[in-house]
Jmol script that loads the backbone (N, CA, C; Angstrom):
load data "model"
ATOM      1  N   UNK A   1       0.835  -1.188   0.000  1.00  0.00           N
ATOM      2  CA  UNK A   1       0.000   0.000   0.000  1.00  0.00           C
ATOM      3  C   UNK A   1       0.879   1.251   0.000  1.00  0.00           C
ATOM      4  N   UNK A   2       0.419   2.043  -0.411  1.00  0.00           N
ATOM      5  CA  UNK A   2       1.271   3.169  -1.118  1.00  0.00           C
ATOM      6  C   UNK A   2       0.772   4.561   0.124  1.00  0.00           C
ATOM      7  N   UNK A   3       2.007   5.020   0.959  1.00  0.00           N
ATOM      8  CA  UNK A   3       1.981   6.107   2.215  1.00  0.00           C
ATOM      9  C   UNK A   3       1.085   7.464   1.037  1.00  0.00           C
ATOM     10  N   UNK A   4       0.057   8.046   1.167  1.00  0.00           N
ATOM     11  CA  UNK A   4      -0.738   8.853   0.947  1.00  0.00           C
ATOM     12  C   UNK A   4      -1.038  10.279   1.975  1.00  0.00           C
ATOM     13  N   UNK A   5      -0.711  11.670   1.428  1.00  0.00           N
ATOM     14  CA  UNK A   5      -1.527  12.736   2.349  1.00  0.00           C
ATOM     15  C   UNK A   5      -2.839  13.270   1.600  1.00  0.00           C
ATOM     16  N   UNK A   6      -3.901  13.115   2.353  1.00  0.00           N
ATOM     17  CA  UNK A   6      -5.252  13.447   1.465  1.00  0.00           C
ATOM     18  C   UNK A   6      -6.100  14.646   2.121  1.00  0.00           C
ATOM     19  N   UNK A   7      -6.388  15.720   0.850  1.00  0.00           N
ATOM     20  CA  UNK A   7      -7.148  16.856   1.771  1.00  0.00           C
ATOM     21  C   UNK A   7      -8.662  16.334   0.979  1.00  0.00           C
ATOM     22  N   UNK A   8      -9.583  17.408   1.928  1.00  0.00           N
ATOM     23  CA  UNK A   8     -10.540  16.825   1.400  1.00  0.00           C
ATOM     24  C   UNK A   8     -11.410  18.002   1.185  1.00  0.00           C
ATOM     25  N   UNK A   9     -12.718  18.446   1.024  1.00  0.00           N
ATOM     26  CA  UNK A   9     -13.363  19.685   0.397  1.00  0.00           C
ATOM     27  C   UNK A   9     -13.911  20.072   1.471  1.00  0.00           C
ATOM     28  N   UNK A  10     -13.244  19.587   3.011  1.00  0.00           N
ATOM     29  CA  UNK A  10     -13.903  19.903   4.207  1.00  0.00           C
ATOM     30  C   UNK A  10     -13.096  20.527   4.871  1.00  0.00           C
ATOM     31  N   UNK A  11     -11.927  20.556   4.451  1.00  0.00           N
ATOM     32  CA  UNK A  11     -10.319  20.961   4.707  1.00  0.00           C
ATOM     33  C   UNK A  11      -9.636  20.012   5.524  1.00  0.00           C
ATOM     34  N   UNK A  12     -10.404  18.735   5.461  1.00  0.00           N
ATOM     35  CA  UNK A  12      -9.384  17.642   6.311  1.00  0.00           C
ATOM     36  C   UNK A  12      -8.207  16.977   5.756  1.00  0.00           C
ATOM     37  N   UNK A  13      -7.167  17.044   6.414  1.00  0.00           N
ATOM     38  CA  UNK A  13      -5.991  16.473   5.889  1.00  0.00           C
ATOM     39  C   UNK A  13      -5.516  15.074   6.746  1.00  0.00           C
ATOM     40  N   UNK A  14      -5.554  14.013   6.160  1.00  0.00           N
ATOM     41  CA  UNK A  14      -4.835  12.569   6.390  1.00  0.00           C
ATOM     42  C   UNK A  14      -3.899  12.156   5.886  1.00  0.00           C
ATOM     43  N   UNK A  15      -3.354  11.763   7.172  1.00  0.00           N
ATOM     44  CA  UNK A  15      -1.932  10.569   6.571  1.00  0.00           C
ATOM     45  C   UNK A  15      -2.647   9.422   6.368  1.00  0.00           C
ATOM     46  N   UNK A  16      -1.630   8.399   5.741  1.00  0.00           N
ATOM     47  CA  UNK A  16      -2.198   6.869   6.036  1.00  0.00           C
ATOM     48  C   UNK A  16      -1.679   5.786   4.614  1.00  0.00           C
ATOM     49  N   UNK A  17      -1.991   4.680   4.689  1.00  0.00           N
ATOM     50  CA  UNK A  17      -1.420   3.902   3.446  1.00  0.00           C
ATOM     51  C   UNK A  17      -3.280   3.407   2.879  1.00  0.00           C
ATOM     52  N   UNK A  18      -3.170   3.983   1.771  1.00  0.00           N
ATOM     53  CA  UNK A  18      -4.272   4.107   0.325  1.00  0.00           C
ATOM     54  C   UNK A  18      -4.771   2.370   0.228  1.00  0.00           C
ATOM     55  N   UNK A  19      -6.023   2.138   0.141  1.00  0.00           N
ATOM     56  CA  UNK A  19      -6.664   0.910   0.263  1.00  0.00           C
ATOM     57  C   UNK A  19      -6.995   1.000  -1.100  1.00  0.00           C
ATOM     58  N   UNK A  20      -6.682  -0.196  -2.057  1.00  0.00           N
ATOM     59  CA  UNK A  20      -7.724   0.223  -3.122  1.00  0.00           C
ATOM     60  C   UNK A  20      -7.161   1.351  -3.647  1.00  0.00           C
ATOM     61  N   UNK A  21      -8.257   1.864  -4.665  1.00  0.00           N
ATOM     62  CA  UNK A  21      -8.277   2.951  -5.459  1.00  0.00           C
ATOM     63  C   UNK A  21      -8.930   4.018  -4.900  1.00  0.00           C
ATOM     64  N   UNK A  22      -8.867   5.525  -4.884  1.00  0.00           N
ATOM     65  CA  UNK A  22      -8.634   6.743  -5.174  1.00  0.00           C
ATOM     66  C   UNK A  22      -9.683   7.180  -5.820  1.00  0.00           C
ATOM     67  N   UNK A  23     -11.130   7.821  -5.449  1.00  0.00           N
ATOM     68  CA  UNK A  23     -12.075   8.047  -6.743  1.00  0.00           C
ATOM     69  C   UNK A  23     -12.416   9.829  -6.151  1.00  0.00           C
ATOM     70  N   UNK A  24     -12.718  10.257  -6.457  1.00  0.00           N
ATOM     71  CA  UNK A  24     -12.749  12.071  -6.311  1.00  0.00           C
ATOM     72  C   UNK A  24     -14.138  11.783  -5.201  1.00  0.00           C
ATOM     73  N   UNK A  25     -14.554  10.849  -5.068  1.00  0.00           N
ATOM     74  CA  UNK A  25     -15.690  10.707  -4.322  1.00  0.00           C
ATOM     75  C   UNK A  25     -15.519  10.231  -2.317  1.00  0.00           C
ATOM     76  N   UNK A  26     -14.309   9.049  -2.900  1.00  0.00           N
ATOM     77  CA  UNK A  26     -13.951   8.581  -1.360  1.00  0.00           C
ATOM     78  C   UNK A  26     -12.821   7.707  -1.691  1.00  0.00           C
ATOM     79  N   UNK A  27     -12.255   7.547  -0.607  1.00  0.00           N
ATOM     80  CA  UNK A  27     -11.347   6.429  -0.646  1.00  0.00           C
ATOM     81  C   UNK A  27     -11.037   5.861   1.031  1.00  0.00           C
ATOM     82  N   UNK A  28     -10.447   4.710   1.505  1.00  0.00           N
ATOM     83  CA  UNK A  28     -10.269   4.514   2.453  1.00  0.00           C
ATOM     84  C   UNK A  28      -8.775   3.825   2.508  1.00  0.00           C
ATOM     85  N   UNK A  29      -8.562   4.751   3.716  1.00  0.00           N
ATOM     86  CA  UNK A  29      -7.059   4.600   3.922  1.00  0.00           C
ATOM     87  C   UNK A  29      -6.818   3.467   5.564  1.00  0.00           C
ATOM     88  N   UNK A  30      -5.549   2.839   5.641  1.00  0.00           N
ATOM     89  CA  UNK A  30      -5.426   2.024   6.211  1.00  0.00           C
ATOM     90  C   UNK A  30      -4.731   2.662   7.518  1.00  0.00           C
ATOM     91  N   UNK A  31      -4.221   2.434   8.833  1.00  0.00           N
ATOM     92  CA  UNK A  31      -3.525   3.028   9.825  1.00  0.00           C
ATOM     93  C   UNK A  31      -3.285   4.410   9.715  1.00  0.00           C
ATOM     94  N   UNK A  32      -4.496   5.276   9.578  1.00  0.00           N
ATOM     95  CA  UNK A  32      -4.786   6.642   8.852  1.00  0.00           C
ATOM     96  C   UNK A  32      -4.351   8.124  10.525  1.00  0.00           C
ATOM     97  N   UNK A  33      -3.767   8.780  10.217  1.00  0.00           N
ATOM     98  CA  UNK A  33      -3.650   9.833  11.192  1.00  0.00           C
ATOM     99  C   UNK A  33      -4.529  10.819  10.601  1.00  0.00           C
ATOM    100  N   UNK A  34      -4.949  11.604  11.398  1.00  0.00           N
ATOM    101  CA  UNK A  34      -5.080  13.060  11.202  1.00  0.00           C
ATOM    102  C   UNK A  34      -4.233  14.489  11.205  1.00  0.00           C
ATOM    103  N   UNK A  35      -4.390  15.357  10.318  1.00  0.00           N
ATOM    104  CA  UNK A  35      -2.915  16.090  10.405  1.00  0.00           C
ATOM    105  C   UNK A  35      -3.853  17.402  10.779  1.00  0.00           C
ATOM    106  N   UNK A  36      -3.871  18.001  11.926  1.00  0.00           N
ATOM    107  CA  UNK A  36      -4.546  18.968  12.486  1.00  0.00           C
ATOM    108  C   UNK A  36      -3.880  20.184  12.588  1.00  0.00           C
ATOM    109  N   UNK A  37      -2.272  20.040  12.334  1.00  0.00           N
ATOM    110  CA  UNK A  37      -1.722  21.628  12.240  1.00  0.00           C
ATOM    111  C   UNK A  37      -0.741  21.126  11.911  1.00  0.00           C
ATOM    112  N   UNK A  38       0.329  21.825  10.202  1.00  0.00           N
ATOM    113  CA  UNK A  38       1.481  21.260  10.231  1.00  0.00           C
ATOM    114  C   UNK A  38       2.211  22.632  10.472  1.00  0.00           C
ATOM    115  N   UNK A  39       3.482  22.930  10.827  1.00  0.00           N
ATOM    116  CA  UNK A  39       4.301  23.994  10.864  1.00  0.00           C
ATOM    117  C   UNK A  39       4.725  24.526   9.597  1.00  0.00           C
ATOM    118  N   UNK A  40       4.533  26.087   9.589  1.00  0.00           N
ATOM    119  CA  UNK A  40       5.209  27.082   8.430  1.00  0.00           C
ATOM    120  C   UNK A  40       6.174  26.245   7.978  1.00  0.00           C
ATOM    121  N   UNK A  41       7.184  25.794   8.851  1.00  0.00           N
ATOM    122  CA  UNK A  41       8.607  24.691   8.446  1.00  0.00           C
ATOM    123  C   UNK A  41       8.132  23.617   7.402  1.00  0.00           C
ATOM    124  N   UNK A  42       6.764  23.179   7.013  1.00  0.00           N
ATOM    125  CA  UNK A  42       6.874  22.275   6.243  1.00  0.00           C
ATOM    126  C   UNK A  42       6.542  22.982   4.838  1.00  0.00           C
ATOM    127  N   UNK A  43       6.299  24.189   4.900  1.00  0.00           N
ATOM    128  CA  UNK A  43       5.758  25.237   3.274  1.00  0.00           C
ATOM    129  C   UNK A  43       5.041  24.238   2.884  1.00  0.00           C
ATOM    130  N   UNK A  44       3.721  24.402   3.393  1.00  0.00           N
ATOM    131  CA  UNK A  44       2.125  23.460   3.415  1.00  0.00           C
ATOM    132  C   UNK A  44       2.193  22.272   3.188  1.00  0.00           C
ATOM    133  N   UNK A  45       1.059  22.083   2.044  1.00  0.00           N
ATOM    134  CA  UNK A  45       0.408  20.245   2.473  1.00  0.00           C
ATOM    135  C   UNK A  45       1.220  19.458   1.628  1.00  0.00           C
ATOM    136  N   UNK A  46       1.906  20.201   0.561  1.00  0.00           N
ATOM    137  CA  UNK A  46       2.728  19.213  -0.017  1.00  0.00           C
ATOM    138  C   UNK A  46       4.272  19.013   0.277  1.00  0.00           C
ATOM    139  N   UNK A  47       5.055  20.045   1.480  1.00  0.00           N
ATOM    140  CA  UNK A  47       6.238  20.289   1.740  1.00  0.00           C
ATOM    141  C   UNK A  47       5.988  19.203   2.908  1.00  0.00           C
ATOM    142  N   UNK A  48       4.967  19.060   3.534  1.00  0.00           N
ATOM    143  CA  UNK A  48       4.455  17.722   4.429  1.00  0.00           C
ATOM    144  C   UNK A  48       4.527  16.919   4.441  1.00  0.00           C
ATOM    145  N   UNK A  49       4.061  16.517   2.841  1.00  0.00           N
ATOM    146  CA  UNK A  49       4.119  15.198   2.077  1.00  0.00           C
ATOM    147  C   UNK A  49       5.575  14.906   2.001  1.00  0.00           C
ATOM    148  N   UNK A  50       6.270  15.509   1.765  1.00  0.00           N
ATOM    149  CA  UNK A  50       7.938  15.546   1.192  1.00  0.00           C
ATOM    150  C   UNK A  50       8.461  15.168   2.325  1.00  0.00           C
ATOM    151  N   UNK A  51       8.901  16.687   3.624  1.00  0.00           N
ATOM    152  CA  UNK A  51       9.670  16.086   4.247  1.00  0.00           C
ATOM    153  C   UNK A  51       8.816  15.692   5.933  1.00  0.00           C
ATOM    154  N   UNK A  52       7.674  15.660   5.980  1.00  0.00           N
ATOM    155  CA  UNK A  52       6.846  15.072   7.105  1.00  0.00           C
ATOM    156  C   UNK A  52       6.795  16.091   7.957  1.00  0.00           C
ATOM    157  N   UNK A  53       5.845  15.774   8.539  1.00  0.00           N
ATOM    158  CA  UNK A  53       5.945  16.695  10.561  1.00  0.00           C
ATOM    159  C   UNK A  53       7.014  17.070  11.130  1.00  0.00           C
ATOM    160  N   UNK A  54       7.119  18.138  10.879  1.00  0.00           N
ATOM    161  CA  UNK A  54       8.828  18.993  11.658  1.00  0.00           C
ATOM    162  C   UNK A  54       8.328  20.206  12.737  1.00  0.00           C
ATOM    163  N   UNK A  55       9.005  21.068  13.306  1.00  0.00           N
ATOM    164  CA  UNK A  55       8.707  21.792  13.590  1.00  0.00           C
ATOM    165  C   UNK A  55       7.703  21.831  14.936  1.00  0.00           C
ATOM    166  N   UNK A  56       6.617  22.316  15.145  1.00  0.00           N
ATOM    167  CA  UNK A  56       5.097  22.002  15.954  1.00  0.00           C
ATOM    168  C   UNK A  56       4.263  21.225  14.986  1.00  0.00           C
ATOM    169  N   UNK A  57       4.297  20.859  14.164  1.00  0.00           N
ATOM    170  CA  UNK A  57       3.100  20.168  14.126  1.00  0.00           C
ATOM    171  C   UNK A  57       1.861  19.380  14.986  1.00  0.00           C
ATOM    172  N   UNK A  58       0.918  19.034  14.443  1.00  0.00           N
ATOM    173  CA  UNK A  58       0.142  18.077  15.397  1.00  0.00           C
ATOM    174  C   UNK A  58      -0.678  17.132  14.881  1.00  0.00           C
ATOM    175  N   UNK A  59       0.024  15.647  14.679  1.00  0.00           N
ATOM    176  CA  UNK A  59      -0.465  14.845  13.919  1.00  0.00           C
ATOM    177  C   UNK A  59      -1.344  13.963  15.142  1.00  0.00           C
ATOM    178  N   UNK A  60      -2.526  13.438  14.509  1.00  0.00           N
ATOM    179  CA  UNK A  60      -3.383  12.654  16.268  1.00  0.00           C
ATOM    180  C   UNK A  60      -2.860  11.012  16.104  1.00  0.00           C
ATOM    181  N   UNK A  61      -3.327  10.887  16.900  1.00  0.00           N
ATOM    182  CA  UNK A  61      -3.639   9.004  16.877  1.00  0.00           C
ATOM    183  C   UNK A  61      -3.904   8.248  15.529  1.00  0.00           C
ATOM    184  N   UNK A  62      -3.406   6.833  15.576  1.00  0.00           N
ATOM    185  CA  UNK A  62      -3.460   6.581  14.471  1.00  0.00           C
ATOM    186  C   UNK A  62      -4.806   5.249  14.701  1.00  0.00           C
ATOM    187  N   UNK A  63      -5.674   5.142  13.772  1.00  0.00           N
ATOM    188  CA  UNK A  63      -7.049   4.830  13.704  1.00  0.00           C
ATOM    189  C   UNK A  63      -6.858   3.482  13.050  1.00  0.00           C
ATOM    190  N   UNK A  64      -7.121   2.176  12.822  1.00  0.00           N
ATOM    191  CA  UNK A  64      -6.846   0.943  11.753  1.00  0.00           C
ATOM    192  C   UNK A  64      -7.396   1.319  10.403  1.00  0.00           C
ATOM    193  N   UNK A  65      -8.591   1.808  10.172  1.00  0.00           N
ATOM    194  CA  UNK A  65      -9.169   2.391   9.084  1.00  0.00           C
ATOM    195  C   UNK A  65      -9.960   3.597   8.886  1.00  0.00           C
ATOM    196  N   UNK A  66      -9.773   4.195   7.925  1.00  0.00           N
ATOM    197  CA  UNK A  66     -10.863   5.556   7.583  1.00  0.00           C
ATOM    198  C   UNK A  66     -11.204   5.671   6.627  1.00  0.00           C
ATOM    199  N   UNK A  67     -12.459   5.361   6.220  1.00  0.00           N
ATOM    200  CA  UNK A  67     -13.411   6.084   5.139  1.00  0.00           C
ATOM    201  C   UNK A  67     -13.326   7.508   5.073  1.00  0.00           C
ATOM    202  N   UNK A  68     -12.456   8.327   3.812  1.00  0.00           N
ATOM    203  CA  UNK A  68     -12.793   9.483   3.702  1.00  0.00           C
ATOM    204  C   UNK A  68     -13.216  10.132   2.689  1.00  0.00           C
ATOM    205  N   UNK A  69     -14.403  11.132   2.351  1.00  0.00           N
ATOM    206  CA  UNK A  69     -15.263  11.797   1.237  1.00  0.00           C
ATOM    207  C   UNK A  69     -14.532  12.672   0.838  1.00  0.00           C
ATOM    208  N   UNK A  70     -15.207  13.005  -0.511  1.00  0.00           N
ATOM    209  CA  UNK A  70     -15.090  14.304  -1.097  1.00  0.00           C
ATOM    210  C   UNK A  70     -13.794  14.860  -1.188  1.00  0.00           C
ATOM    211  N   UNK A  71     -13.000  14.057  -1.961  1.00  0.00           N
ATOM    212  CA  UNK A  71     -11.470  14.338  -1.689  1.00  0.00           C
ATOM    213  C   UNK A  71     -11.208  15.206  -2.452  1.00  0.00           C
ATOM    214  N   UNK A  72      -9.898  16.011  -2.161  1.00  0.00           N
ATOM    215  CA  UNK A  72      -9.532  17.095  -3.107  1.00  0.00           C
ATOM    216  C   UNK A  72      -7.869  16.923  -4.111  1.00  0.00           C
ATOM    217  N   UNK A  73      -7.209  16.339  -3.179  1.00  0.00           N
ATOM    218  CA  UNK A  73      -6.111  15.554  -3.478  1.00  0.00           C
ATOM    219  C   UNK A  73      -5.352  14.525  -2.632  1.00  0.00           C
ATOM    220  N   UNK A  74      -4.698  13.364  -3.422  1.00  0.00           N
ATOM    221  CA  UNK A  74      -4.154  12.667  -3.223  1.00  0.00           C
ATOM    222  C   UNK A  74      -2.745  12.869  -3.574  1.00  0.00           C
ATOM    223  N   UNK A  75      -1.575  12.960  -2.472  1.00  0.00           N
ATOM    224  CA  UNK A  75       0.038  13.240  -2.750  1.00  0.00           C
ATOM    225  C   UNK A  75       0.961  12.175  -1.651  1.00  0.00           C
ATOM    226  N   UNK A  76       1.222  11.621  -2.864  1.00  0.00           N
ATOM    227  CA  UNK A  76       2.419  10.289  -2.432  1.00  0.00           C
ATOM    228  C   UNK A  76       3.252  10.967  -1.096  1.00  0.00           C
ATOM    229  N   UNK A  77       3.283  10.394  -0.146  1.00  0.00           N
ATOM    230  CA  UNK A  77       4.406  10.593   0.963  1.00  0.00           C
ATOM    231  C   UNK A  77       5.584  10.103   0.467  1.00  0.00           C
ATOM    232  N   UNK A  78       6.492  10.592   0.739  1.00  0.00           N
ATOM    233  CA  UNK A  78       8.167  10.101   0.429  1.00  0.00           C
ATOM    234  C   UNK A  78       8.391   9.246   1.913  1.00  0.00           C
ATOM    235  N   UNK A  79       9.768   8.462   0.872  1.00  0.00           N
ATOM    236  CA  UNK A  79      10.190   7.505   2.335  1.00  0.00           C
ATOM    237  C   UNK A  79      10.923   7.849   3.768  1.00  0.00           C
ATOM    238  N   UNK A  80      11.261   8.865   3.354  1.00  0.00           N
ATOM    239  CA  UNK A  80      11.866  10.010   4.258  1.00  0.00           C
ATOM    240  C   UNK A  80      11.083  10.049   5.399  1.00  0.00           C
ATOM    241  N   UNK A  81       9.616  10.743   4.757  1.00  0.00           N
ATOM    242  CA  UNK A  81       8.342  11.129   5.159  1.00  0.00           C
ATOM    243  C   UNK A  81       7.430  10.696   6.557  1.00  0.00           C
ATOM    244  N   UNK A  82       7.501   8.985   5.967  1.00  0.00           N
ATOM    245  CA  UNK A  82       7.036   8.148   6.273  1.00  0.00           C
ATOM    246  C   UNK A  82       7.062   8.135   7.831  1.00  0.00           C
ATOM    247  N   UNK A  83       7.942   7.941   8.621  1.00  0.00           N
ATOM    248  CA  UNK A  83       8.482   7.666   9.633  1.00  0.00           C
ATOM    249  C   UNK A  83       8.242   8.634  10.655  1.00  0.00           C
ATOM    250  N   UNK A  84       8.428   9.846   9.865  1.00  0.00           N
ATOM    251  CA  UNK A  84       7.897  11.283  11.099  1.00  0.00           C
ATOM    252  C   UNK A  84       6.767  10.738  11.462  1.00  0.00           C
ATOM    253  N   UNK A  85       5.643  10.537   9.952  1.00  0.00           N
ATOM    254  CA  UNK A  85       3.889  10.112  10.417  1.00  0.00           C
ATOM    255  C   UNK A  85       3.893   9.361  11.017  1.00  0.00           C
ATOM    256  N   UNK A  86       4.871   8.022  11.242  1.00  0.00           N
ATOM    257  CA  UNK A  86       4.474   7.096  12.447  1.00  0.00           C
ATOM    258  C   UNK A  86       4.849   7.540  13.754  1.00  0.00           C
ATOM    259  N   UNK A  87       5.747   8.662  14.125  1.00  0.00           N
ATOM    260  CA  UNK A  87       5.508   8.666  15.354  1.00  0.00           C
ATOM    261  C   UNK A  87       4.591   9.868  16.017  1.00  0.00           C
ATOM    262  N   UNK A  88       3.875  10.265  15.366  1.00  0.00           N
ATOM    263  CA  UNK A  88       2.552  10.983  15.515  1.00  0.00           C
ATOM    264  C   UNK A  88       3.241  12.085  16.389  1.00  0.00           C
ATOM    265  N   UNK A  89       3.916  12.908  15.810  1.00  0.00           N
ATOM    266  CA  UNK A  89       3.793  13.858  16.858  1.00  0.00           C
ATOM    267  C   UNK A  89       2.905  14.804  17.268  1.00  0.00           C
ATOM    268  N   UNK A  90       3.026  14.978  18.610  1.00  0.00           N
ATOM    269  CA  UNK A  90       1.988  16.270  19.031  1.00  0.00           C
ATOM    270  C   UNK A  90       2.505  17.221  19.975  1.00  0.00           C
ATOM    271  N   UNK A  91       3.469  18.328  19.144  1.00  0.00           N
ATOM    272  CA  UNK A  91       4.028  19.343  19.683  1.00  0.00           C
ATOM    273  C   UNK A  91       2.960  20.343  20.357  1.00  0.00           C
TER     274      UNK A  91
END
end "model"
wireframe off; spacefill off
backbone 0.3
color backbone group
């Protein structure tokens, strides 16, 4: 499963590894976080994607699965990436 950050038309942003396919409608992601504030340090949702949670961020708990709607984009996490999102920080 392929590490995914997804916003959505609600302004929610998730980490998590992509179940399946990707449809502009929903998708559900696997061991999914929530990304509730990332730091200026990451130059937004896709400098996030790149080099992960630095700075204050505040990523929550990580959930086994999430159904999420109305997506706006889907952006590959790097392997770099990856590893910040697992340890969920919450500066």
């Amino acid at each position: 499963m392929k590490a995914v950050l997804v916003t959505t038309e609600h302004r929610g942003v998730f980490f998590g590894y992509l179940d399946g396919e990707a449809t502009k409608e929903k998708l559900t992601l696997k061991n999914a976080r929530n990304v509730l504030y990332w730091d200026a340090e990451c130059k937004g949702f896709m400098g996030l994607a790149a080099i992960g949670p630095v700075g204050e961020c505040r990523i929550g708990p990580k959930v086994s699965e999430l159904v999420i709607w109305d997506i706006t984009a889907v952006v590959r996490v790097t392997d770099e990436a990856i590893p910040l999102f697992e340890e969920g920080p919450w500066n």
